[in-house]
Every structure is written in structure tokens, then in C-alpha cells.
Residue frames as a rotation matrix with the C-alpha (Angstrom) as fourth column:
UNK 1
-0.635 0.449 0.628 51.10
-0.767 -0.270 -0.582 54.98
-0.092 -0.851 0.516 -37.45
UNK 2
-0.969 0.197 -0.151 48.95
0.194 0.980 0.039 52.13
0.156 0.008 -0.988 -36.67
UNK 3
-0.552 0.796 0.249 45.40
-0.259 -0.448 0.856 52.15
0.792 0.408 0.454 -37.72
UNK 4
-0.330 0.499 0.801 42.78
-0.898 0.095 -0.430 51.36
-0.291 -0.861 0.417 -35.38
UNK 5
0.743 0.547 -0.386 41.59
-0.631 0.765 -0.129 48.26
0.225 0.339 0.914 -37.06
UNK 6
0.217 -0.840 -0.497 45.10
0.093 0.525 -0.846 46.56
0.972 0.137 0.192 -36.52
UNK 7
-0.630 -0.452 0.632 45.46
-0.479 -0.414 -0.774 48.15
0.612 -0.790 0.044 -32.47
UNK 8
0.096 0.450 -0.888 44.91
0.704 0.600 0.380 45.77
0.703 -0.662 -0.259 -29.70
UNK 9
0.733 0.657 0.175 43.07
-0.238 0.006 0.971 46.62
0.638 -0.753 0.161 -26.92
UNK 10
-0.705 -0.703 0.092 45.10
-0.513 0.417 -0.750 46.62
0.489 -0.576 -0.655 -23.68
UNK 11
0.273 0.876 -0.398 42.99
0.000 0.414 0.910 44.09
0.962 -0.248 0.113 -21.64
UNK 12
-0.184 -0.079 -0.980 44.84
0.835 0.514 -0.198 44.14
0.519 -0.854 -0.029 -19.00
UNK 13
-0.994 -0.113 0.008 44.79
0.109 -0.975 -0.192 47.74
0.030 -0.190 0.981 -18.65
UNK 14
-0.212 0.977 0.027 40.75
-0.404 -0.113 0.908 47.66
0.890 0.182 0.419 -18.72
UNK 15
0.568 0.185 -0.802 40.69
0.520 0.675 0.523 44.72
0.638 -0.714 0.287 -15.72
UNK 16
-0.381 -0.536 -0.753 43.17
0.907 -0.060 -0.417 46.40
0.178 -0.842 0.509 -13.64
UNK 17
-0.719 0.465 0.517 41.29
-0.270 -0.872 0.408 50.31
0.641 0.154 0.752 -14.36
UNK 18
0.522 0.826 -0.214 37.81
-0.277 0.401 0.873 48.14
0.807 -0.396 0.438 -13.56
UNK 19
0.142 -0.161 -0.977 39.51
0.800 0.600 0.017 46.26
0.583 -0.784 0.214 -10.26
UNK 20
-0.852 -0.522 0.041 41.15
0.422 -0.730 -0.537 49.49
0.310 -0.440 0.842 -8.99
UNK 21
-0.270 0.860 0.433 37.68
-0.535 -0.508 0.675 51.30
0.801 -0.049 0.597 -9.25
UNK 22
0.713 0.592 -0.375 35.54
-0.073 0.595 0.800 48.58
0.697 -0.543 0.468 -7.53
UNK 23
-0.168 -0.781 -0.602 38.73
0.752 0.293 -0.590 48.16
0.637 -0.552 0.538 -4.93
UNK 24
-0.938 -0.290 0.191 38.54
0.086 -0.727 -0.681 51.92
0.337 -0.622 0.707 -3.82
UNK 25
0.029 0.977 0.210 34.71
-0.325 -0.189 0.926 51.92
0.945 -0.095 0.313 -3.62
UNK 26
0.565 0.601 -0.565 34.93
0.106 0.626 0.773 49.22
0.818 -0.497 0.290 -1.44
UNK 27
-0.030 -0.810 -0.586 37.72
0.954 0.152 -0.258 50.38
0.298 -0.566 0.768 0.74
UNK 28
-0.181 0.666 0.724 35.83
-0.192 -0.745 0.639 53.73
0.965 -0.023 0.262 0.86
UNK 29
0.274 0.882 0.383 33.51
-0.598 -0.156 0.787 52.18
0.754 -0.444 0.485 2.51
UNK 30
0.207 -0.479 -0.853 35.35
0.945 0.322 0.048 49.91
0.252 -0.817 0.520 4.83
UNK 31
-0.770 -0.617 0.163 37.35
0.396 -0.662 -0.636 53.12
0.500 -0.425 0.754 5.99
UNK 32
-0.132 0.860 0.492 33.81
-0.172 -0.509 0.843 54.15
0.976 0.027 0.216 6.94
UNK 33
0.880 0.402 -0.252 33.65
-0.120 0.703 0.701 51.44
0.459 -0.587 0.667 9.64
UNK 34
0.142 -0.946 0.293 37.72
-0.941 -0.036 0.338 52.08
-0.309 -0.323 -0.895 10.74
UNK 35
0.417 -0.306 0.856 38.51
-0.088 0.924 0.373 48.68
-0.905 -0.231 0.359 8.47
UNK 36
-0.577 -0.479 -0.662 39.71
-0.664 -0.196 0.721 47.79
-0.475 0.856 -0.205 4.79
UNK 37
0.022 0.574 -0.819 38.76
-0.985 0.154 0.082 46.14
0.173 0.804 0.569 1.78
UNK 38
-0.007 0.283 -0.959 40.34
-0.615 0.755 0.227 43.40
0.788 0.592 0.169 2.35
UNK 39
-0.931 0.220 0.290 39.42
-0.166 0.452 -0.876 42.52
-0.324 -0.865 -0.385 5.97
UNK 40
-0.191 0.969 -0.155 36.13
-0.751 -0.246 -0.612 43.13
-0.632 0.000 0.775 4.83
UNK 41
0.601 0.383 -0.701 36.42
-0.639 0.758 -0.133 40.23
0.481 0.528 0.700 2.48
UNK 42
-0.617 -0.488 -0.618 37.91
-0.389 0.871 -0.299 37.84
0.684 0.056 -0.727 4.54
UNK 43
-0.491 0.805 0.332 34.83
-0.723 -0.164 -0.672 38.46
-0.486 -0.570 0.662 6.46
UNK 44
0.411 0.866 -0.285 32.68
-0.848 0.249 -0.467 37.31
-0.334 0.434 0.837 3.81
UNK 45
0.136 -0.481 -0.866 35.02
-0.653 0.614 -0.443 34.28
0.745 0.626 -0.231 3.07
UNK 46
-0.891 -0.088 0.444 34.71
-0.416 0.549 -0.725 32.97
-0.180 -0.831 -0.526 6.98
UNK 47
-0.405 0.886 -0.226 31.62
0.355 0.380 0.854 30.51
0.843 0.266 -0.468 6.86
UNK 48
-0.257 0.191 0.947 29.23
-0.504 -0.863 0.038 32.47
0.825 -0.468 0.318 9.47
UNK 49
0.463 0.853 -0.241 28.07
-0.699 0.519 0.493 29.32
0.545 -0.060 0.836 10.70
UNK 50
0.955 -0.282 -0.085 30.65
0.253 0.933 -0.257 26.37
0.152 0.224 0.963 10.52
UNK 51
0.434 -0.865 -0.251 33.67
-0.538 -0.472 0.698 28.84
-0.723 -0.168 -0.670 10.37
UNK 52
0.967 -0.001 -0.256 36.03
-0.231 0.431 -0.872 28.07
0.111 0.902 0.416 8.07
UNK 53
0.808 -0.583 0.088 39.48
0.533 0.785 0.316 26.37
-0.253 -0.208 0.945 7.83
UNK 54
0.372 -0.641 -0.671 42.74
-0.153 -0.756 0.637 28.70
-0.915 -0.135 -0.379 7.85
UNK 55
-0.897 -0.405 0.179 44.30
0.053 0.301 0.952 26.50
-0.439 0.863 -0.249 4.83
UNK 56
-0.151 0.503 0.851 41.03
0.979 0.197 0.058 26.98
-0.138 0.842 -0.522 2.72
UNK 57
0.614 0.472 -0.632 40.78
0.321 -0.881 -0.346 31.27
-0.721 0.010 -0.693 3.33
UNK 58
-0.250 -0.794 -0.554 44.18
-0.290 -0.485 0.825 31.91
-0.924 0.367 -0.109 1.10
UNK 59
-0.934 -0.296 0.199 42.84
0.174 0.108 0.979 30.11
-0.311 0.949 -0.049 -1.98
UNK 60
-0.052 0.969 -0.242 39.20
0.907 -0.056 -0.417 31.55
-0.418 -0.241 -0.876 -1.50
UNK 61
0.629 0.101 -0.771 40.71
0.314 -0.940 0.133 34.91
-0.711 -0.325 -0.623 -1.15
UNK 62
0.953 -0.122 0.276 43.61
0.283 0.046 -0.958 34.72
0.104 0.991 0.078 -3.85
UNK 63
0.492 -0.726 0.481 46.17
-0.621 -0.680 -0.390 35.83
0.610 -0.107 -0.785 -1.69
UNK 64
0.079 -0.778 -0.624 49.18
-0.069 0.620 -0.782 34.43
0.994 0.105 -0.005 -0.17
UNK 65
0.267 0.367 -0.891 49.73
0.755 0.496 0.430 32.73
0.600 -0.787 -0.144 3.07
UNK 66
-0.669 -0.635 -0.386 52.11
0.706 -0.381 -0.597 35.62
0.231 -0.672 0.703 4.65
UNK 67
-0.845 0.385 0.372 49.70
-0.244 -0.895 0.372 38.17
0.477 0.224 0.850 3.96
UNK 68
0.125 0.922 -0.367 46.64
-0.092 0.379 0.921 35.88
0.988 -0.081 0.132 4.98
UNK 69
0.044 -0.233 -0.972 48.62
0.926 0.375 -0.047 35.16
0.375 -0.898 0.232 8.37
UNK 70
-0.912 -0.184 -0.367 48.52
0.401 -0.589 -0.702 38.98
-0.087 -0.787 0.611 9.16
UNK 71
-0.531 0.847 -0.025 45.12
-0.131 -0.053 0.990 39.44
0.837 0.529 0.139 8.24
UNK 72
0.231 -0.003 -0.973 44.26
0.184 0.982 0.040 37.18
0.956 -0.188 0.227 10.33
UNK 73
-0.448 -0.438 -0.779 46.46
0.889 -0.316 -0.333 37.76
-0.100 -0.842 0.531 13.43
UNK 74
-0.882 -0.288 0.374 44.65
0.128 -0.909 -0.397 41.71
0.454 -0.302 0.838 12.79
UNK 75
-0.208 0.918 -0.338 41.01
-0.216 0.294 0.931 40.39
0.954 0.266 0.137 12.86
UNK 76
0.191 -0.075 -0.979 41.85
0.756 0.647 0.098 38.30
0.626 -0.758 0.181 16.27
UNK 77
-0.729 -0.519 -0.446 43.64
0.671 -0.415 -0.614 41.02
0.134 -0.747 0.651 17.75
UNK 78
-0.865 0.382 0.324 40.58
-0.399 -0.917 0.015 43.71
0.303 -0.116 0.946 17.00
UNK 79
-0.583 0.667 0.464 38.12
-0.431 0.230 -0.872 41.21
-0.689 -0.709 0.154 18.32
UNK 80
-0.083 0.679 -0.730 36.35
-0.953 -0.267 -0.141 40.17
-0.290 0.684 0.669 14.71
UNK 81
0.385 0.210 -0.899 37.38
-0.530 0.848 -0.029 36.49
0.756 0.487 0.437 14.92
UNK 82
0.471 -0.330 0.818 38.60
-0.683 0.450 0.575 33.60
-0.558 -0.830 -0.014 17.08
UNK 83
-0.162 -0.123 -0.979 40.43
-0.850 0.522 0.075 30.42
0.502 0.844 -0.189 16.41
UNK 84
0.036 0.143 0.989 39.50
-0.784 0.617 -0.061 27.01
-0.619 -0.774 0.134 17.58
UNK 85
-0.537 -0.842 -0.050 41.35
-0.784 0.476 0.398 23.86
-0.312 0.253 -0.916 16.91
UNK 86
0.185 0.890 -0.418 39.51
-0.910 0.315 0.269 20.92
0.370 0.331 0.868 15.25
UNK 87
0.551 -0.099 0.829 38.62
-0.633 0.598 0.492 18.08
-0.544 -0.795 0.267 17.32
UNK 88
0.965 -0.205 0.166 39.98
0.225 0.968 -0.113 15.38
-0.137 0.146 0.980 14.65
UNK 89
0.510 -0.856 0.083 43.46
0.742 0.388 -0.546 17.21
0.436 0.340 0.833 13.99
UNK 90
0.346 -0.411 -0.843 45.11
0.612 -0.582 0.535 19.58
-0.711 -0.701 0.051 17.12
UNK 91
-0.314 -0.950 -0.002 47.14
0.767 -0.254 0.589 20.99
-0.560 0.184 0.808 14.29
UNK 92
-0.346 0.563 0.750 44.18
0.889 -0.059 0.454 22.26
0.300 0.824 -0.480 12.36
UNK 93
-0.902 0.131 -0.411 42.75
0.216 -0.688 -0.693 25.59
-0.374 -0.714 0.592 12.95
UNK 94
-0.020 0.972 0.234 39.19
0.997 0.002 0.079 26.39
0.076 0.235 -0.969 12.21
UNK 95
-0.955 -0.008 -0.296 38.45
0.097 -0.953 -0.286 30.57
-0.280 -0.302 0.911 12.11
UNK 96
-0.009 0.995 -0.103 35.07
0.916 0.050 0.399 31.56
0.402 -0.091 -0.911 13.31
UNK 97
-0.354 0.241 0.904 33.58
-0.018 -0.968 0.251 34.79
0.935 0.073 0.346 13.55
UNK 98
-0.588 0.377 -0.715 32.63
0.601 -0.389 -0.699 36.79
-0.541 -0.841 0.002 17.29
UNK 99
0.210 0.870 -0.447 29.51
0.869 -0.375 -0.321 38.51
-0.447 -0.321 -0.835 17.42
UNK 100
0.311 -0.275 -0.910 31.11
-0.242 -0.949 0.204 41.88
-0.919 0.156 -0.362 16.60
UNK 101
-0.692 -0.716 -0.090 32.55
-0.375 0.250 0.893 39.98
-0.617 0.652 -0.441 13.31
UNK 102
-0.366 0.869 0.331 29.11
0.843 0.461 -0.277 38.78
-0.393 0.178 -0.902 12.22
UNK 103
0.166 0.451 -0.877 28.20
0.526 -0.793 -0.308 42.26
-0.834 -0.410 -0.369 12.15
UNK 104
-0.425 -0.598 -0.680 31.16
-0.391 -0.556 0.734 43.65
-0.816 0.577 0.002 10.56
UNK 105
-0.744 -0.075 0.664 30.28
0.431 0.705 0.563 40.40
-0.511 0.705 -0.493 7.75
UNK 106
0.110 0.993 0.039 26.62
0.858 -0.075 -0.508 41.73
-0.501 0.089 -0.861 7.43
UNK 107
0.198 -0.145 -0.969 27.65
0.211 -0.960 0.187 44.69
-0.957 -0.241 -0.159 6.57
UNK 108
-0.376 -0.900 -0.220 30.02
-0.460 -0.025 0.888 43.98
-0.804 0.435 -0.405 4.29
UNK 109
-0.722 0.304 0.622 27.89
0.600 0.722 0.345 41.86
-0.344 0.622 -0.703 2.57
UNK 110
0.575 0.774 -0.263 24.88
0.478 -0.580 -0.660 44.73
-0.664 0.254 -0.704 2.13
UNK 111
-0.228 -0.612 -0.757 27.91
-0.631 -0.499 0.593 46.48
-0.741 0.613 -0.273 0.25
UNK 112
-0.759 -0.651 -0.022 28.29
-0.265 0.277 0.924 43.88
-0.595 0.707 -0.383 -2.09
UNK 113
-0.478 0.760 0.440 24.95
0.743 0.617 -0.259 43.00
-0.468 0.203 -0.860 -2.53
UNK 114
0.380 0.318 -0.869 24.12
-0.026 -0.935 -0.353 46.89
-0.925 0.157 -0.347 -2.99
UNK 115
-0.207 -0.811 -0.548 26.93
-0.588 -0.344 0.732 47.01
-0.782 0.473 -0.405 -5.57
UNK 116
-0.787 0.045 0.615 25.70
0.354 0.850 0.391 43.83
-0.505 0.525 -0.685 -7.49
UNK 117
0.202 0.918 -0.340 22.20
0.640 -0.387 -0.664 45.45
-0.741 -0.084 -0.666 -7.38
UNK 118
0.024 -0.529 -0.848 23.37
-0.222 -0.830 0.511 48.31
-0.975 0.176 -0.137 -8.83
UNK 119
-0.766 -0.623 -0.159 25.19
-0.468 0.372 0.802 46.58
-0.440 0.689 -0.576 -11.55
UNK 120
-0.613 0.530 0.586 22.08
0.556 0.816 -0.157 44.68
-0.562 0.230 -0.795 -12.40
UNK 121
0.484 0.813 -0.324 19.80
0.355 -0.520 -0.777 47.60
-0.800 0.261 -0.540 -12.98
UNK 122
0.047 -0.621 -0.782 22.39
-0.344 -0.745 0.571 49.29
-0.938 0.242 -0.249 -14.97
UNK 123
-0.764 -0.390 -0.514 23.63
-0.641 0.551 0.534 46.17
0.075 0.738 -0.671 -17.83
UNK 124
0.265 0.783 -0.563 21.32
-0.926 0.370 0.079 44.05
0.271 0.501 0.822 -19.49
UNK 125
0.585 0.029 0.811 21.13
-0.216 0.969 0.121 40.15
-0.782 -0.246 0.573 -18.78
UNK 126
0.994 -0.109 0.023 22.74
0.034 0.099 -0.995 39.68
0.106 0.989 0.102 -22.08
UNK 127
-0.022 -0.959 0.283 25.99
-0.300 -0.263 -0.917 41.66
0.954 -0.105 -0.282 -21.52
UNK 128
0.406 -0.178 0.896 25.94
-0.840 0.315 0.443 40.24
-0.361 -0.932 -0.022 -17.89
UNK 129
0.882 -0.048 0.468 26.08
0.060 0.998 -0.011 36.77
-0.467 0.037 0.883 -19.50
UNK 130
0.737 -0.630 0.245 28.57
0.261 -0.070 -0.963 37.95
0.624 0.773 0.113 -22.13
UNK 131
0.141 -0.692 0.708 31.19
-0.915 -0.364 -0.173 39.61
0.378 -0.623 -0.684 -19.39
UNK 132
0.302 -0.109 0.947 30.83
-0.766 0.564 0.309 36.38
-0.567 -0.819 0.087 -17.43
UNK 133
0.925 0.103 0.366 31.87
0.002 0.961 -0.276 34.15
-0.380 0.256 0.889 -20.19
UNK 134
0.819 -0.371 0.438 34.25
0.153 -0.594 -0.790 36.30
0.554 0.713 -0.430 -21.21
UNK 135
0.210 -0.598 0.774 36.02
-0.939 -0.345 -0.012 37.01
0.274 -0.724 -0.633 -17.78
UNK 136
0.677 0.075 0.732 35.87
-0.399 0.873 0.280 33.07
-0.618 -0.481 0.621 -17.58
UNK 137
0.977 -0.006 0.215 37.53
0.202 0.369 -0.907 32.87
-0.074 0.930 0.361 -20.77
UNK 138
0.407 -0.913 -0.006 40.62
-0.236 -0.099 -0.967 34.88
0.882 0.395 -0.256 -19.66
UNK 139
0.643 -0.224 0.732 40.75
-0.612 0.424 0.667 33.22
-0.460 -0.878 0.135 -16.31
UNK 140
0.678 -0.401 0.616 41.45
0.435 0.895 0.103 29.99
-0.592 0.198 0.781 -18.01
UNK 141
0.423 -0.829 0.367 44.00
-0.066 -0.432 -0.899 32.08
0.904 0.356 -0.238 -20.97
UNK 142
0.245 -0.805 0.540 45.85
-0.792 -0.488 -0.368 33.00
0.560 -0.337 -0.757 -17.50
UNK 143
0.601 -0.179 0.779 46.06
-0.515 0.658 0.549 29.97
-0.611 -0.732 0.303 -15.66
UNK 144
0.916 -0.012 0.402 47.08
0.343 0.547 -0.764 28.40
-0.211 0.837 0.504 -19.02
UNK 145
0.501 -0.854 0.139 49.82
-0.004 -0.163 -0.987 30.59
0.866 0.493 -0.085 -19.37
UNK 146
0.462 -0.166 0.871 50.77
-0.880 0.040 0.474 30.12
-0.114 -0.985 -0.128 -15.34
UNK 147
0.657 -0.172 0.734 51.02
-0.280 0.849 0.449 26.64
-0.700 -0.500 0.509 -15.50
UNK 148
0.749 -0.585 0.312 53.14
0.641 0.517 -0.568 26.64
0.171 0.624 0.762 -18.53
UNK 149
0.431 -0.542 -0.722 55.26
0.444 -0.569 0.692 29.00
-0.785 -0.619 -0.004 -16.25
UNK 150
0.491 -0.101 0.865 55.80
0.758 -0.440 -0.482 31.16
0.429 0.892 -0.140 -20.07
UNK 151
-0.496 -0.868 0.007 57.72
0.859 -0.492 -0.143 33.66
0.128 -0.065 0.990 -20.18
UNK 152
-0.331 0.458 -0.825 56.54
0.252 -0.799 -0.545 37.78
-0.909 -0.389 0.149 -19.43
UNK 153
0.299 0.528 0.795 54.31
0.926 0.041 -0.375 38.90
-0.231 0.848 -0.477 -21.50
């Protein structure tokens, strides 16, 4: 039997446990508003202002174009966004938020801000810094082992 001093830690099992959690919270609370988690962040990934560029929401958001193109196409259809072409390239699209999508954003954003909040009162500055250097640390481990397209772990 294998001692505890010698037993790794599943990390990924900890990050996916911790993602899943913070996923359903927030998809809770979207269901609250008839929407989902992730509309609700591509909300907060649309510049409120300036709108933002269809080919910059998929690597904002982490997720792939097919998935980003029905997003998208559900957002438009329920009234929460528009698109409008950019004057220097016809081909470009620009996606800007409607009035009723502002809203939804605002919202969405008191969630996360709540949720940060939260999280602040809770964990010392210290271990805040220490998680963040840490979750930076296996970012780069996974890209690292991405781009050397390695084998399954």
C-alpha cells in the first residue's frame, strides 16, 4: 500500500471538483434569469461600449468556433446582441450588445463581482497571491505539454 508521503495529489481532480462547483453556482443563477452560464459569460466578454470582434470572443472565452457560432446565433435570436459589419473590412463582424443585453451583462457581472467578494473575505491576501501563482504555474505546465502535442497523460 502506498504511504501518504509518496501519493500524489490528483490536481486535476481538485481543478475540475473546484470548476464544476463555481460552474453550477453560476448556472444556478443564470437559470434564474431563463439563461446559462455560458451565455452569461459571453456577455461579459462583449466590450459594452466598442463591442467586440466575433474572431476575438472564442479565444477570450476558451471555446471553439462551432460552439461560439451557436452561442452567438442564440443571443441574436433572443434579442441580447446584434451584429454590425466593420466599416474597414465588409467581411468583419463586430458583436455589440442591445439594451436588454447590457442588462443581462450587468447582472452577470454583480454575480461575479459578488462571488469574487465573497472569496476575498473568506482567504487571506497571501493564499490569494499563492493560488494565483500557482494556477499560473499550471497554465504554462499545460500549454507546455499542448504545444509539444505529448502524449495522454
Amino acid at each position: 500500500m502506498e504511504s501518504t508521503k509518496n501519493k500524489v495529489d490528483n490536481i486535476d481532480l481538485i481543478l475540475k471538483q473546484t470548476w464544476l462547483a463555481v460552474f453550477k453556482m453560476y448556472s444556478e443563477r443564470a437559470h434564474e434569469y431563463d439563461s446559462t452560464a455560458v451565455q452569461a459569460l459571453t456577455l461579459l466578454k462583449i466590450d459594452p461600449k466598442e463591442g467586440t470582434r466575433s474572431t476575438n470572443l472564442g479565444p477570450k472565452m476558451a471555446i471553439e468556433p462551432t460552439s461560439l457560432t451557436r452561442i452567438i446565433k442564440l443571443l441574436e435570436d433572443n434579442g441580447y446582441i446584434y451584429k454590425e459589419k466593420t466599416k474597414t473590412d465588409k467581411r468583419e463582424v463586430i458583436i455589440k450588445l442591445t439594451d436588454k443585453g447590457l442588462n443581462s451583462r450587468n447582472l452577470s457581472k454583480e454575480v461575479v463581482l459578488n462571488f469574487n467578494k465573497k472569496v476575498v473575505e473568506v482567504i487571506s491576501p497571501e493564499k490569494l497571491e499563492t493560488f494565483k501563482e500557482v494556477m499560473g504555474d499550471i497554465l504554462k505546465i499545460v500549454n507546455n505539454l499542448n504545444n509539444k502535442n505529448s502524449k495522454p497523460l
